[in-house]
N, C-alpha and C positions, 0 to 999 in steps of 0.2 A: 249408062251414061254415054255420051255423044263423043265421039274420039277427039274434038278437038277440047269438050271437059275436058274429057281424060287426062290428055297430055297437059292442060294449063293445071288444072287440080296436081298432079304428080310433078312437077315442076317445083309448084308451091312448096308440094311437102319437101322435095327433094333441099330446097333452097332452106323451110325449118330444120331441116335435120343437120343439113350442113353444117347451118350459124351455132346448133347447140354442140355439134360434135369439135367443129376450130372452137369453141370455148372451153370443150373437157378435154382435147387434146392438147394444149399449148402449156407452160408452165402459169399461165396467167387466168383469171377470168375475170369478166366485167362486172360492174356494180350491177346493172340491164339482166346476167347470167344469175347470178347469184338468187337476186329478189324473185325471178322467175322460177326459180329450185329452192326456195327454203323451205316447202312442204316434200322434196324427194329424199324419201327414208334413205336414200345412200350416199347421200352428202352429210357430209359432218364439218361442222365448222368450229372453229378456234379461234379466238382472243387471245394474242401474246402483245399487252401495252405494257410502257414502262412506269404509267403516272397513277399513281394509286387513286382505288376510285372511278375511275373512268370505266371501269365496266359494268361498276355497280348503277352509276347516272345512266347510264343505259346502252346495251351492246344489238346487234345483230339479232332477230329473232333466232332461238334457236343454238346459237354461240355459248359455249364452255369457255371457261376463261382458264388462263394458264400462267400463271406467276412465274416470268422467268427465270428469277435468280431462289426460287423451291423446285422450283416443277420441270425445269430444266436443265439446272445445272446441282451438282452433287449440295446437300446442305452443309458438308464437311469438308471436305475438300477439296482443292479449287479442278473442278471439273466439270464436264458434261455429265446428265442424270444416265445414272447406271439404266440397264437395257432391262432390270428388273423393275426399279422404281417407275421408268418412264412408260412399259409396256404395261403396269397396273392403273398409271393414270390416263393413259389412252383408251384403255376400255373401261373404265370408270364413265369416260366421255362416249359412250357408245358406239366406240369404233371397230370395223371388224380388214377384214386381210384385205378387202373388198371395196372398204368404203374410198369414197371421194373427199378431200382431207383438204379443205378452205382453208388457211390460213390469216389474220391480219390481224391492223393493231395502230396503235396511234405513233408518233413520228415518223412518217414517212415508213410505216412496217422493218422499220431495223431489227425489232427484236421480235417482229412476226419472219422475217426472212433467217435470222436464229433458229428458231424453231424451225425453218424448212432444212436447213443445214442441219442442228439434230436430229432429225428424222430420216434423213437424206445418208446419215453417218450409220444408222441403224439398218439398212436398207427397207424403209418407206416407200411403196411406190404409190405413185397417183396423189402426190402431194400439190396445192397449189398457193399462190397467193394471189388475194383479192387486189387486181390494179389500183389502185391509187389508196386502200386504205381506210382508215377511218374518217382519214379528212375527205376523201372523195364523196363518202355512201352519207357523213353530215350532212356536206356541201351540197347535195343533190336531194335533200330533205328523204331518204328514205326513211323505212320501217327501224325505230328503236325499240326495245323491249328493257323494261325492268325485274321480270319475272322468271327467275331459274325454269330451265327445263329435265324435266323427270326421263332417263333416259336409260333403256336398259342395256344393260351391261355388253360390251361388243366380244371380240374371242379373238383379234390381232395378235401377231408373234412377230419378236424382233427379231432380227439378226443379229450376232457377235459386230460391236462396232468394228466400221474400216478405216482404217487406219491412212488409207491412200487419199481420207478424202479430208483430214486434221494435218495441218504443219506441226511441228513444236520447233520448241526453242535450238535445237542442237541442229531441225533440216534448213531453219533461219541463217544461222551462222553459215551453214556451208555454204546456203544459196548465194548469201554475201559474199564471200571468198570465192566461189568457182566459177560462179555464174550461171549453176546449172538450172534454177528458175527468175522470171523477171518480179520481181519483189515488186510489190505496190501499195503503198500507203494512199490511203484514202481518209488521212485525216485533213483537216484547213491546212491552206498553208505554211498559218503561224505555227500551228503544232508541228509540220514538216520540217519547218527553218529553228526550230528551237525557241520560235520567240516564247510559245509558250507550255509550260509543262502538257498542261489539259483542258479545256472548257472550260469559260468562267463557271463556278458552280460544281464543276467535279469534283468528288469526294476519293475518287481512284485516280492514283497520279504517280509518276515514278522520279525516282532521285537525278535521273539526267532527262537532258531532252534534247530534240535529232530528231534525228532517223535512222532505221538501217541503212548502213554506207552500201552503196548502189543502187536502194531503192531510186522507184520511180513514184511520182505524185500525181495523184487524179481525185479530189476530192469529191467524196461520195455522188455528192449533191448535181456532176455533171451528167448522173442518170439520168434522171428524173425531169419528166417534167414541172410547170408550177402548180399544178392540178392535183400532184404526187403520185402520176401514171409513169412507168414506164416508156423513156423515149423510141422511138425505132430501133429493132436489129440496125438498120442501116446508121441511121445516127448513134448509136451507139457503138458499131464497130469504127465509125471514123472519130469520137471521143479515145477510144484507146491505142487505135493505132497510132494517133498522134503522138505516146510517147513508146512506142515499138512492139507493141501488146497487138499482136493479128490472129493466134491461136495456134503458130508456130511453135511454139516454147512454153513450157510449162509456167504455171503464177502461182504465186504466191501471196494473198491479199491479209491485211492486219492492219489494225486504228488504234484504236485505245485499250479495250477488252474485250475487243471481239463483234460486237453487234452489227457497226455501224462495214465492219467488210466483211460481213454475210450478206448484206444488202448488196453490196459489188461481185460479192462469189456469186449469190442467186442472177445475176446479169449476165454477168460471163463464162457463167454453165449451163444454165437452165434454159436462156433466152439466147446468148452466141452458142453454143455448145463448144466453149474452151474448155481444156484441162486445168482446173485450180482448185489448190488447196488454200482451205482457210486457217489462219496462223491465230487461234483464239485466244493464246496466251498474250498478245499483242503485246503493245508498249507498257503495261503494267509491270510485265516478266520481262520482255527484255530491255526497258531503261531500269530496272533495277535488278538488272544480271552483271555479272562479274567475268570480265574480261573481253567482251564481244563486242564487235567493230559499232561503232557510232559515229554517224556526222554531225556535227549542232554549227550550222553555219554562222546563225546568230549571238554563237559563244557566252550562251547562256549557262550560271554556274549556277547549281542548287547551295543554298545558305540555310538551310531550314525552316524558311517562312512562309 
């Protein structure tokens, strides 16, 4: 080949190789990324929706689906799935120590970002999520499938969960009292201000409503674009600075039960590379905890109704 081939063909490749490696290096990959790998045996992908059904009407070729409230959090008690249950349903799904671990899911991936946090607690490496979602890979007419796939068995090992990387209730209260992480609610603002317990239509809801006194308010939704892509690092570090969140001080993110600030923990760790713990007990557990600081500015009283 003719030295000035050479160098334009090696360029070329150099330039493919690149765009596939920023898409398996980053915490994100594209719709473009994905569709181009659903025949590489070392990508595995996953389905975590919350609307029943919807995987069945048609998912991702090649997609396991993963029922959040079985498959990832305990069926007994209120917890994340034990590092036994969840490391038999992973390689059930044909995953090994190895593989490349897709993530997504329908609104806005909240409870596909769940599952990056479960995993993430396990220590899972090479986990990711599909930018924008199920709404993005509809939106853009790719490949659906209704056809299980037959997959053999993978040979993944968890780690003992870590503990540095789940809030609970009791690191809550001190953060409110000491100040030694910046609390951040990333619920609407009505659920912020007390106007209202939960989302119309919530079935999880707690007997007071507030917030933790000193949180701070950034509701989810100021990630994202309308696409349901991920905004900029850049725009994204000036959405949180805004209310004193630069990656100085540890965080501490919590909504309602969890989902919806894994979505915000997957941005400010995975994407900023901040320090944050996810509080999954959220407002369920601590508006119906006993004795711990709350704001309800809207001076809303629970009445039973």
């Amino acid at each position: 080949m003719k030295p000035l081939l050479t160098s334009l063909f090696a360029g070329a490749c150099a330039l493919v190789l690149t765009g596939a490696a920023a898409a398996q290096d980053g915490p994100l990959v594209t719709t473009e990324w994905l569709e181009a790998n659903l025949q590489d045996p070392s990508v595995r992908i996953i389905e975590v929706s919350v609307n029943p059904g919807v995987f069945e009407r048609g998912h991702i070729p090649g997609a396991t689906n993963f029922v959040w409230h079985t498959d990832l959090v305990d069926p007994v008690r209120r917890d994340i799935a034990s590092r036994e249950d969840l490391e038999a349903k992973l390689r059930a799904a044909g995953i090994d120590d190895d593989s490349t671990i897709i993530l997504y899911g329908d609104t806005n991936n909240w409870f596909a970002a769940w599952g990056a946090w479960v995993l993430d607690v396990y220590g899972v490496e090479n986990v990711k999520l599909l930018d924008g979602g199920r709404k993005l890979w509809e939106a853009e007419g790719r490949p659906l499938s209704t056809s299980p796939l037959a997959l053999a068995a993978g040979n993944i090992t968890l780690d003992e969960a870590n503990p540095a990387l789940r809030a609970r209730l009791g690191d809550v209260v001190e953060a409110s009292e000491t100040g030694s992480h910046v609390i951040l609610d990333i619920r609407g603002p009505d659920e912020y201000s007390g106007k209202l317990y939960a989302p119309e239509g919530s079935k999880e809801t707690a007997i007071r409503a507030g917030h933790v006194t000193n949180a701070v308010n950034v509701p989810w939704a100021q990630a994202v674009q309308e696409d349901g892509r991920f905004k900029s690092p850049e725009d994204l570090k000036a959405v949180y600075a805004a209310v004193g969140i630069d990656g100085t001080k540890p965080v501490i993110t919590y909504c309602r039960i969890g989902e919806r600030s894994s979505h915000t923990w997957f941005a400010l760790t995975k994407i900023l590379g901040y320090d944050v713990k996810n509080y999954d007990g959220s407002w369920t557990e601590y508006g119906n905890a006993v004795g711990v600081p709350v704001t309800n500015p809207a001076g809303t009283v629970w009445t039973g109704q």
